[in-house]
N, C-alpha and C positions, 0 to 999 in steps of 0.2 A: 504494500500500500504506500509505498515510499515516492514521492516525488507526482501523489495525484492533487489536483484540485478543481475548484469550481471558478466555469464560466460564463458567461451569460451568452446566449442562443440568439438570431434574428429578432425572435420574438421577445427579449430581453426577459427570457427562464432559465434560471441558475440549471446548469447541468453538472452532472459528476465526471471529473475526464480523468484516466489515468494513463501517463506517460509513457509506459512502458505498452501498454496496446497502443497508442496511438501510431509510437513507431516503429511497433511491426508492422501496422497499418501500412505506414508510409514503404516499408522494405516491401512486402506486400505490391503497394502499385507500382513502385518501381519494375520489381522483377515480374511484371504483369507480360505475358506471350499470348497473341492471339493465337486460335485452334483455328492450324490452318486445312483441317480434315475436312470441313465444310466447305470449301471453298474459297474463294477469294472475291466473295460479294463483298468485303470491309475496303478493297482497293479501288471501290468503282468513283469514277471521278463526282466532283461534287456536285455539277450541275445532270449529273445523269439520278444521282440518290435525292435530290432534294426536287427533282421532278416526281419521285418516285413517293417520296413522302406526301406530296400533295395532295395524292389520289387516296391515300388512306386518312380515315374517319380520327380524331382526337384520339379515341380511345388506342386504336393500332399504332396511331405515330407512337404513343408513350410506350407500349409493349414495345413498339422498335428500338426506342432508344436505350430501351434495357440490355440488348444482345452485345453490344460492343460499344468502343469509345468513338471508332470512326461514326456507327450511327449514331452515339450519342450529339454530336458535333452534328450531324446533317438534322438531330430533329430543331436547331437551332439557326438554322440557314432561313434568310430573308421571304427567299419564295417558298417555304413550306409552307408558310401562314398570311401565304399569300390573298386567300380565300378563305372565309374564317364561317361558319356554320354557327349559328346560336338553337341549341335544342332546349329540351324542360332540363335534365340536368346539367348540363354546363354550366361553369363555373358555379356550383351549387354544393351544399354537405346537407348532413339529416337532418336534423332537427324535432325535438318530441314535442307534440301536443297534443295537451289534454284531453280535445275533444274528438280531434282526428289522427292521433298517435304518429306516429312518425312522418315528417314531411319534407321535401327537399326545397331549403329555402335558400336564393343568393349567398355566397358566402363574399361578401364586400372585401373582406382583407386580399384573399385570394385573387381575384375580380382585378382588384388595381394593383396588385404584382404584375397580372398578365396583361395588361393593356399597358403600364409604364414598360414592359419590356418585346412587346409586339405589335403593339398599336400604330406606330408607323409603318409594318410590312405588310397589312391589311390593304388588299386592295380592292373586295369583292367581301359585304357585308350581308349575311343572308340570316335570314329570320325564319325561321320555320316550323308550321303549324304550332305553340303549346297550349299545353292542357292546363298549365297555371299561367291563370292572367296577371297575379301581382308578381311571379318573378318576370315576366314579359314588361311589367311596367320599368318594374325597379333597374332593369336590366339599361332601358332606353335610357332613365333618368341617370344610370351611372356614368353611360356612353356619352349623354350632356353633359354634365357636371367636368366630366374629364377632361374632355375639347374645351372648357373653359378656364380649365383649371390650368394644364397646360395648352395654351396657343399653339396649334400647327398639329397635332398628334396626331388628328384625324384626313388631314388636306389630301393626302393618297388616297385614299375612297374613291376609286371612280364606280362605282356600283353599288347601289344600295335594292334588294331586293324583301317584300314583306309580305307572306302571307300569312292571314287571319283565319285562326280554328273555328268559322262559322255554325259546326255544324259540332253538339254537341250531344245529341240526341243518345239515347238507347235505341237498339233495334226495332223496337215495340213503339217508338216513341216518333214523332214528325215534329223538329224546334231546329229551327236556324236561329242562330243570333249575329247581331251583328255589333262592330267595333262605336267607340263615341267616347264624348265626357275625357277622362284624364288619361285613357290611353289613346288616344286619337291627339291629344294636346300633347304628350310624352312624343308621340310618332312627329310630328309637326317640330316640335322641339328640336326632334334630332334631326332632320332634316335642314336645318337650317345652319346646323354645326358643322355641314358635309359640303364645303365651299368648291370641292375637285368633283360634284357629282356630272357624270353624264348620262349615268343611265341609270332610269329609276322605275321598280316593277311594285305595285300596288294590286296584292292579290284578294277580292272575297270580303273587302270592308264592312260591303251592306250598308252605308250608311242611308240616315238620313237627307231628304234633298237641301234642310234647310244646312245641314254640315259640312256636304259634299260641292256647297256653292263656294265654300273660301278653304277647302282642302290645299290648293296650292297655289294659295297667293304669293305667301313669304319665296318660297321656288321660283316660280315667274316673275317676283321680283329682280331678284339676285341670280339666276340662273338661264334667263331667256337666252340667253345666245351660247350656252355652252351645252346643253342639254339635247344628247343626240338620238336618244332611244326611248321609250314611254310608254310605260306597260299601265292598262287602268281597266282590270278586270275584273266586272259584280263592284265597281267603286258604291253602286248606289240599291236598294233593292226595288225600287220601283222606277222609272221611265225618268229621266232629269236630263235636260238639257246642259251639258257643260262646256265652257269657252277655255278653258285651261287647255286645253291641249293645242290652241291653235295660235297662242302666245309665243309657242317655243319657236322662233324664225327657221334654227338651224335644226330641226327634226326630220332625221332621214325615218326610223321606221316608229309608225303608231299602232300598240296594241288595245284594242277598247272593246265592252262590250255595246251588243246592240240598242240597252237600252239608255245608253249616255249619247249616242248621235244625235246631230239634229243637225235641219237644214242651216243654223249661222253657224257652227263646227266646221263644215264642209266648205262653207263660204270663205271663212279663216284659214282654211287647211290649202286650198287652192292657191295662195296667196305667199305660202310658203317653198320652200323645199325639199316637201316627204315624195319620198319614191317609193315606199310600203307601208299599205293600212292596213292591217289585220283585224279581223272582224272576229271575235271569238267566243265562242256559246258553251257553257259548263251545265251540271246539275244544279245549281243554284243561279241560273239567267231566267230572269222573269221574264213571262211572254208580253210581246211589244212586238208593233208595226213597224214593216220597212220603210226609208226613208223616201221622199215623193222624187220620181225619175228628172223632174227638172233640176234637184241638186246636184242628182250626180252628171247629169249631161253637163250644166257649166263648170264642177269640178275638173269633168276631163277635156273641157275646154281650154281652161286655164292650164290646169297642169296635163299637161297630157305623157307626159311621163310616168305617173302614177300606177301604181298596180292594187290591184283588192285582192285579197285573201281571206279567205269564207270557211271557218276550221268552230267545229265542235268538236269535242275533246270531255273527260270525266262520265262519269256513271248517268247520262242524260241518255233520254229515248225522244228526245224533241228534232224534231226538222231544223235545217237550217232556214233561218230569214233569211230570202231574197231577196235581194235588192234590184231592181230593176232599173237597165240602164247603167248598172254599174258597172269599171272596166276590171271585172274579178277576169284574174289570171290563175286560180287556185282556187280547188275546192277539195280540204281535206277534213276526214272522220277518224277520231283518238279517242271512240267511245266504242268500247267491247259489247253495243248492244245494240248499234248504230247496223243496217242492213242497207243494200243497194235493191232498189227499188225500180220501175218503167218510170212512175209518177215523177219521180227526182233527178232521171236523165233524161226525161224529154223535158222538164223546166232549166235544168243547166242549158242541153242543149240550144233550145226555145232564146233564152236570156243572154249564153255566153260563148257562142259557136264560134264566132271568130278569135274570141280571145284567152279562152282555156288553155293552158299549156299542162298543168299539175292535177290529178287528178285521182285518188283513191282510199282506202280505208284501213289505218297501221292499228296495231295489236292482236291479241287472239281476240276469236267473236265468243260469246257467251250464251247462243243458241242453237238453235238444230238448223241444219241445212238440210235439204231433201236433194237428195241421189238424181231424180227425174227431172228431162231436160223443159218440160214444162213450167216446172215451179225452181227452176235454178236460174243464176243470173245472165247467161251464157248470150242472151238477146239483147239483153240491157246494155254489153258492154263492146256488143258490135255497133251499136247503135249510136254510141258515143263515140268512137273509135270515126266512124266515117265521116259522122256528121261534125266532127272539130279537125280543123287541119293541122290545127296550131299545137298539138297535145303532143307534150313528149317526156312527159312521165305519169307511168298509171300502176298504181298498188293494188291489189289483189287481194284479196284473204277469204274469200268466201269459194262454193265450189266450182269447180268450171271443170270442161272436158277436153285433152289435150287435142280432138278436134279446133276446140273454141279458140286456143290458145295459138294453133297455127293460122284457123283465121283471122287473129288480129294484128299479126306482125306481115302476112299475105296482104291487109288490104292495101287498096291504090292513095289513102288518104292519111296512111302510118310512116311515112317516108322522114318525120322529123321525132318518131317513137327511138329515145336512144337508153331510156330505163325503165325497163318492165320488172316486176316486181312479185313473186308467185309462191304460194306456199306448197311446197312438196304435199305437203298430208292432204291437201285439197285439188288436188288438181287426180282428176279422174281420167282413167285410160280406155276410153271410148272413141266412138265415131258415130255419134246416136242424130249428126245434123240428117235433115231429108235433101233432098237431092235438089238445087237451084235452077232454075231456066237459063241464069247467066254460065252455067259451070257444062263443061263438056264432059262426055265420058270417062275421056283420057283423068283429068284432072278431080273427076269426084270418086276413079279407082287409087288415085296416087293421094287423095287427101288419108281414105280410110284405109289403106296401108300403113302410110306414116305414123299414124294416131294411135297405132296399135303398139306403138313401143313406145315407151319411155325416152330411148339414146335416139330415135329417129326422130323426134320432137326436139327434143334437147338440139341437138343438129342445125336441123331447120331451124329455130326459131334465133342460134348463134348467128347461122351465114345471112337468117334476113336485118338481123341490128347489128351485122357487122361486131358481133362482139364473138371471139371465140371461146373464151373463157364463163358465159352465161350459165346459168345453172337455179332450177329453182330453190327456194330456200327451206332451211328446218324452220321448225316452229321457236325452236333458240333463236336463231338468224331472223327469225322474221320480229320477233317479239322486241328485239332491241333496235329494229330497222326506225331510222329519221329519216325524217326528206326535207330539206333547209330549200323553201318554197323562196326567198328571196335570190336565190342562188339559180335553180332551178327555172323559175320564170323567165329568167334575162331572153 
């Protein structure tokens, strides 16, 4: 016991230290060898491991940093925490109470360790869904209080992303809620802190119209000209008119839902420099009228660069609002329960023939398909195929028969078809078409030959998009498939 004593800890708590472990301790790190049995994943250079930390969740960066000292050192690298995720328990410990026994509440000391020591590598701030609304407050208020406290901490932010856990229901239960009052004044708060923002996603608010009229003023104050992206989706739960989004001069793409447009939006919006509207419809989009075809003809008057984008997406079984007259270049379905329909490609067709380019349905479906070529979609998607010239991307997920599939890379009007997109497990190996007035002999014995294999499909359908390497997809493959319609439309 010779040569111990005590000394005060970060937390200034007297601790017991004895000398003699410590410097074994020390002889210990010294003669520390990495176990090079494993590998030599500890030699990888810095910017390939701190790419690699990114992609893992908090919890896995910390297990990382346990394994060795090199990744100790990378879970400390600037772009790890580059992208910073706020969940219910982050930065949080337990806490007991009386009435609802254990709870996981802000741990504040914690909280400003981690922001004074990464608060400026943030560069992507994301909020997502919680189930406690006062750690969600107190979280926003600490993120103000900080940026005040010190000046500058937060100015790298160019991303601030928020969505609201609306839906709080039991199974048994029908209750949306929606945001207001001091977390909505907290959210406002911090947004005003964030003077590097350019892109900012507001998800599921539900607010009130008389809340959602001065949502973003202090923003459009201070941020009209640097503000390049604009996400405002369900901002309202019922039909409002909003002019915020047509303030921003320098807005290349806008996300909204259908029931925040209105004809002086469209008039503001022409007036600018957006090159993508996205129109987007969830399980919590309240039904509303399309907006009157005279707006959108002098939108695409003005702007005639402009492209629409027409995408439901979440556990919705609702149609898309059409817009009439509008210059949609895309129309995509991100609803597992969403079906293609005759009714829904002769109004595409009908409304957007010349200008279609994007066109289909991503995820798994969550109903029955029927086997018979009657009640399958197989017509629906010749019908579309002819009648847009312009279409050269189309997703698939429901069932067809690889007849179908070689007539629609066959037809005379698929010549600018250069991503077709098709799920193995649905694609049926048939020739069940009847036989066309326009099709010769020769060509209606060589369709249902081909149709009859799989590699003879596959084939054909490589040499007609010129792509050799086509292939349809697993349901892994398909399930994680995007189609980046801004891209895509050009």
């Amino acid at each position: 016991m010779v040569g111990a004593v005590w000394k005060q800890d970060n937390r200034g708590k007297g601790i017991y230290v004895d000398h003699e472990t410590a410097a074994s301790e020390e002889e210990n790190e010294d003669n520390y060898v990495e176990d090079e049995s494993l590998g030599n994943w500890a030699d990888l250079p810095d910017l390939v491991i701190e790419r690699i930390f990114s992609y893992l969740s908090n919890e896995k960066r910390y297990y990382g940093s346990l394994v060795c000292r090199r990744w100790y050192q990378a879970f400390h690298l600037p772009y790890v925490w580059s992208t910073f995720v706020l969940e219910d328990r982050v930065l949080s410990r337990r806490r007991f109470n009386y009435h609802l026994g254990w709870q996981y509440t802000l741990d504040h000391y914690r909280a400003q360790i981690f922001l004074y020591k990464t608060a400026k590598n943030i560069r992507t701030l994301i909020f997502a869904p919680m189930l406690n609304f006062f750690n969600l407050f107190e979280v926003m208020n600490m993120l103000s209080q900080f940026s005040e406290r010190y000046p500058g901490s937060l100015d790298n932010i160019h991303t601030l992303k928020f969505t609201f856990n609306c839906d709080m229901a039991f199974r048994t239960e029908n209750a949306i809620y929606g945001t207001g009052g001091q977390l909505l004044q907290a959210l406002k708060n911090l947004m005003s802190f964030l003077p590097g923002l350019t892109s900012l996603e507001l998800t599921n608010l539900l607010l009130d119209s008389s809340e959602a009229l001065y949502l973003l003023d202090d923003v459009c104050y201070t941020r009209c000209l640097n503000l390049h992206s604009l996400t405002l989706i369900n901002c309202t739960k019922v039909p409002c008119r909003l002019l915020h989004p047509g303030a921003f001069l320098r807005l290349h793409s806008l996300r909204i839902s259908p029931q925040t447009l209105s004809f002086d939006l469209l008039w503001l919006i022409s007036s600018t420099k957006l090159k993508h509207l996205h129109i987007i419809q969830n399980a919590y989009t309240e039904s509303c009228y399309s907006i009157e075809p005279k707006a959108w003809s002098d939108l695409n008057r003005k702007n005639p660069a402009i492209r629409v984008h027409l995408k439901s997406m979440g556990k919705t079984k609702r149609e898309i609002v059409w817009q009439e007259r509008a210059p949609v270049s895309s129309v995509l379905y991100n609803s597992r329960y969403s079906k293609v329909s005759m009714s829904s490609i002769l109004t595409i067709v009908d409304l957007y023939r010349d200008r279609l380019k994007v066109y289909g349905h991503l995820g798994l479906p969550r109903f029955h398909t029927s086997n018979s070529f009657q009640n399958r979609i197989d017509m629906s998607l010749i019908t579309l195929v002819r009648e847009c010239p312009n279409l050269n991307t189309l997703v698939i997920r429901e069932r067809i028969s690889t007849a179908t599939l070689i007539l629609l890379v066959s037809s005379a009007n698929c010549q600018r078809l250069h991503r077709l997109y098709v799920r193995r497990n649905a694609l049926l190996l048939r020739a069940d078409w009847p036989r066309s007035l326009e099709w010769t002999e020769d060509y209606f014995t060589w369709l249902k030959t081909t149709s009859r294999s799989y590699e003879s499909t596959q084939v054909e359908v490589s040499q007609k998009l010129k792509q050799p390497d086509w292939q349809a997809l697993s349901d892994q493959q398909f399930k994680i498939l995007k189609v980046n319609v801004e891209i895509d439309s050009i």
